[in-house]
N, C-alpha and C positions, 0 to 999 in steps of 0.2 A: 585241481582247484579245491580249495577249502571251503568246507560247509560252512556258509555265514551264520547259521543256526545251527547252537550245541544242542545234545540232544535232551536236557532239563528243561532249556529255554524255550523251543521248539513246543515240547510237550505241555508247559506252562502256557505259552502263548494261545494253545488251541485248548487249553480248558476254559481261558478268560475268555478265548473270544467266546465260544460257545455258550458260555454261560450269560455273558451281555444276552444272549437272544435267547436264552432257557425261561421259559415261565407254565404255569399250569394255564388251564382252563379261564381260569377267571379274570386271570390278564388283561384285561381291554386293547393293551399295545399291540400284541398278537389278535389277527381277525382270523385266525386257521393255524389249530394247532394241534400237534400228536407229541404223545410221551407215553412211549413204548417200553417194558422188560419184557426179554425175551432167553427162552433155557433148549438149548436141544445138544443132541447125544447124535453118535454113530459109529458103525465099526467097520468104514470105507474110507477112511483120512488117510488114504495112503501118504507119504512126505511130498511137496510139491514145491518147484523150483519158482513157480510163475506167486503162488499167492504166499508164499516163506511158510504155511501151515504142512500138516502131515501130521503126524505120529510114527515112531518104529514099529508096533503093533496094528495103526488104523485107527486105533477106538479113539473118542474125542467126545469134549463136552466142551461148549459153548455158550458163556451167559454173555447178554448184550443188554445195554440202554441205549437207546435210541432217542430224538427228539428234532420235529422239522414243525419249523412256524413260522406262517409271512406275518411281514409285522411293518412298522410304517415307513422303514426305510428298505425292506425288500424283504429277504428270508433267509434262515441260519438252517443248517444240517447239524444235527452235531450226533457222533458213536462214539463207545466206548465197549471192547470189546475184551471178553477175556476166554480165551483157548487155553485146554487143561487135555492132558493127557501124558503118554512117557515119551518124551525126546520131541516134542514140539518144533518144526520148523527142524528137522534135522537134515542134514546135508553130508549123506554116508561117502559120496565120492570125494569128498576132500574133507573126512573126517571131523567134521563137527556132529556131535550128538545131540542137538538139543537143548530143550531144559524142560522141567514138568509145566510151564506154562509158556502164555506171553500174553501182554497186553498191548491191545493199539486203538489210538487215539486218531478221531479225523473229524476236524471243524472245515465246515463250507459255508462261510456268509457270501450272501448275493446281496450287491445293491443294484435295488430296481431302477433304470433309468425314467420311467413314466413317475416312479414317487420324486425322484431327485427334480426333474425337472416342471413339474407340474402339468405333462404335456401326454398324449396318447401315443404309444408304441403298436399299437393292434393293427394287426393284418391278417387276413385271414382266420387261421386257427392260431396265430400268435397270440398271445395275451399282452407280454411286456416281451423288454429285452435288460437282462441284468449284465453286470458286471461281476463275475464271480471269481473268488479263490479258494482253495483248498490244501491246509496245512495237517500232514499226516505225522504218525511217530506211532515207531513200534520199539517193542525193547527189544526184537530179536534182531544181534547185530546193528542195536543203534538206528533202526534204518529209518531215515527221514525223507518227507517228499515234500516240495512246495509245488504248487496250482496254479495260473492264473489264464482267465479266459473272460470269455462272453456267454452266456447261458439265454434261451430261448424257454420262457412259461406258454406251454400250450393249454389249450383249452380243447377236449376229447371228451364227449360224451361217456358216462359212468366213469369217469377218472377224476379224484380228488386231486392229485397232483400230477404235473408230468413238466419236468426238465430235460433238459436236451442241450447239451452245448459242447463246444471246442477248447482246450486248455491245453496251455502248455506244463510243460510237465517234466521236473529237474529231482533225483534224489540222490542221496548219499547213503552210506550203510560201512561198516567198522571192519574191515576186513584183516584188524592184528589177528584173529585165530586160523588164518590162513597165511599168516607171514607179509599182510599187507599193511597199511596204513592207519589209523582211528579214523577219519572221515574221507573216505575217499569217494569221488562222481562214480554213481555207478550207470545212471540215465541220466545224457545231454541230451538239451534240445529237441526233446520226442514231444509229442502232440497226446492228447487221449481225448475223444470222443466219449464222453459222461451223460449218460439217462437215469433219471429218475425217477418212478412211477409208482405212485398209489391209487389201488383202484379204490371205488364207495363200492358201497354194498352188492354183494350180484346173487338176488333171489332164484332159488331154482325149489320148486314146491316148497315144502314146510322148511326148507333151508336156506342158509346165508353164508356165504364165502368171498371171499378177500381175496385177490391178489396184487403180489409188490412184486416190481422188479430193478433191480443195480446191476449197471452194464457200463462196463469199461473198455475202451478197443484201444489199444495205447500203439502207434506209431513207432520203429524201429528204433530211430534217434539215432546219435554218435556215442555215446558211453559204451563203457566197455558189456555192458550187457545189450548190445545193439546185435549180438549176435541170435538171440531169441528169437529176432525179427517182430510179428507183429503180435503183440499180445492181447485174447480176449478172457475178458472174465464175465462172468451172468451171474447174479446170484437171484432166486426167483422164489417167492412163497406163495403154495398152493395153501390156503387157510379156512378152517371152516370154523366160524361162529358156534360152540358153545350152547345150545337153547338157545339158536338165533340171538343170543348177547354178543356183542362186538368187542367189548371189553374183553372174554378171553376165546381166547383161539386159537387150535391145536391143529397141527397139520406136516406141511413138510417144507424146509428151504433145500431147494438143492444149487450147489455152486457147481458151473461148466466152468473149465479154463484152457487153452489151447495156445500153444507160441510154437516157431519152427521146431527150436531144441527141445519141447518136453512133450511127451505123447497129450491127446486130449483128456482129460482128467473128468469124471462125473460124481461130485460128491453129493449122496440123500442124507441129510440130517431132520431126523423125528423134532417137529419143534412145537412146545408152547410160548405164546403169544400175550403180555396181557397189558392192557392199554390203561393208563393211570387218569 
C-alpha cells in the first residue's frame, strides 16, 4: 500500500500543526505551557533496530526542542529532534551505513472532549478524555508514522502532566537502499500504548528535581516488521534544578528499548535542560 503522506508533506504538516499550538508563556490561549531546549551527549548509542538511532562508534549528541501546552481546544505535543554522530541509524546487516545525522519531527494534538462539548469527562483520577493523533517523520529512510486514538488526562498528585492512551499506529519507511520500494508499509494495524508524564517539582533538602517520562508499548501488527513482536521504548529524565532554578537542569535521560528481534538496549545520555 502506498503512503498517502510524502515525506515533505508529512513533515510540513506536523510543523503546522505544531506550531497552531506553539506559543510562550504569555499566551492566554494556552492555560499550561512548557518550551523546552534540550543538549545531551554519550558514548553507549550502540546502533538499534527498534528506535532507527545508534552510532558505528556509540558516541552521540542530541539537541531537542520540545513544547506541550493545553490550550482551549485540548493540548499540542510538539519535538523536534536532531541526532549527530558517525553512521546514525546505521544498519550493518544489510549494509546501510548511516549518515552524520538525522532529524525527526513528532506533532500530537489532542482535542479535549470536556472543551468540545461543554460537558465534564471526570472520573476518578480522569481529568478529561481527548481525542488524539500523532504525525511522525524522520529523515532516516523517509520513515513516516501516522497516530490516531483516544488519550486519557490524569490527575496524580506532584504530576504536572500525565497522558495515557491507546493509538493506532501505521508507518512507512524507503526501503530502495535495500532493493525495496520508496514507500513501502512497514507497520499495519499495530496498536501503541503512549504515556506521558511531567513531574512539578520534587524537594529533597536544599534541592529540586524533575522527573519526565515517554513510554511507548507498540503491539506486533501485520507489517512486515510484525516480526519484532512487541515493541517497548522508555525514555526517562532524572533532572536536577540548577540553584534550585527550574529553568535549567542538568542530569540524565536514559532511553530502554526491548522487541523480540533486538536484545534489550540501555541508553545514559549526560543531559542539559533549559526551560524558555
Amino acid at each position: 500500500m502506498r503512503n498517502p503522506f510524502s515525506g515533505q508533506k508529512l513533515l510540513l504538516a506536523s510543523v503546522c500543526i505544531a506550531m497552531a499550538g506553539v506559543s510562550t508563556r504569555v499566551n492566554s490561549a494556552e492555560s499550561l505551557a512548557f518550551n523546552w531546549i534540550s543538549y545531551g551527549i554519550t558514548n553507549r548509542d550502540k546502533p538499534n533496530a527498534v528506535t532507527g538511532l545508534g552510532t558505528t562508534d556509540s558516541r552521540a549528541q542530541q539537541a531537542l526542542f520540545e513544547h506541550y501546552g493545553a490550550n482551549d481546544w485540548g493540548s499540542m505535543y510538539f519535538g523536534l529532534i536532531s541526532t549527530n554522530g558517525h553512521g546514525v541509524g546505521s544498519v550493518v546487516p544489510f549494509g546501510y551505513s548511516g549518515k552524520p545525522y538525522e532529524m525527526y519531527a513528532v506533532a500530537v494534538p489532542a482535542v479535549s472532549l470536556a472543551k468540545l462539548t461543554g460537558k465534564s469527562f471526570t472520573f476518578g483520577p480522569i481529568a478529561d478524555v481527548q481525542l488524539m493523533s500523532s504525525l511522525q517523520q524522520n529523515s532516516a529512510l523517509h520513515y513516516q508514522a501516522a497516530e490516531f486514538g483516544v488519550n486519557l488526562a490524569i490527575t496524580a498528585p506532584g504530576i504536572a502532566v500525565f497522558d495515557t492512551g491507546l493509538l493506532t499506529h501505521d508507518s512507512w519507511i524507503d526501503f530502495s537502499a535495500f532493493g525495496g520500494g520508496t514507500h513501502e508499509r512497514l507497520d499495519k494495524n499495530k496498536w501503541v500504548w503512549r504515556t506521558y508524564i511531567v513531574s512539578k517539582a520534587i524537594d529533597i533538602g536544599n534541592h529540586r528535581f524533575n522527573f519526565n517520562l515517554q513510554s511507548y508499548i507498540n503491539t506486533s501488527g501485520n507489517g512486515p516488521a510484525n516480526r519484532d513482536g512487541t515493541k517497548v521504548v522508555l525514555i526517562t529524565d532524572y533532572l536536577w534544578n540548577i540553584g534550585g532554578n527550574s529553568d535549567y537542569q542538568i542530569g540524565l535521560r536514559h532511553w530502554f528499548t526491548r522487541s523480540k528481534s533486538s536484545p534489550s538496549t540501555s541508553v545514559p545520555y549526560l543531559f542539559f535542560k533549559y526551560t524558555l
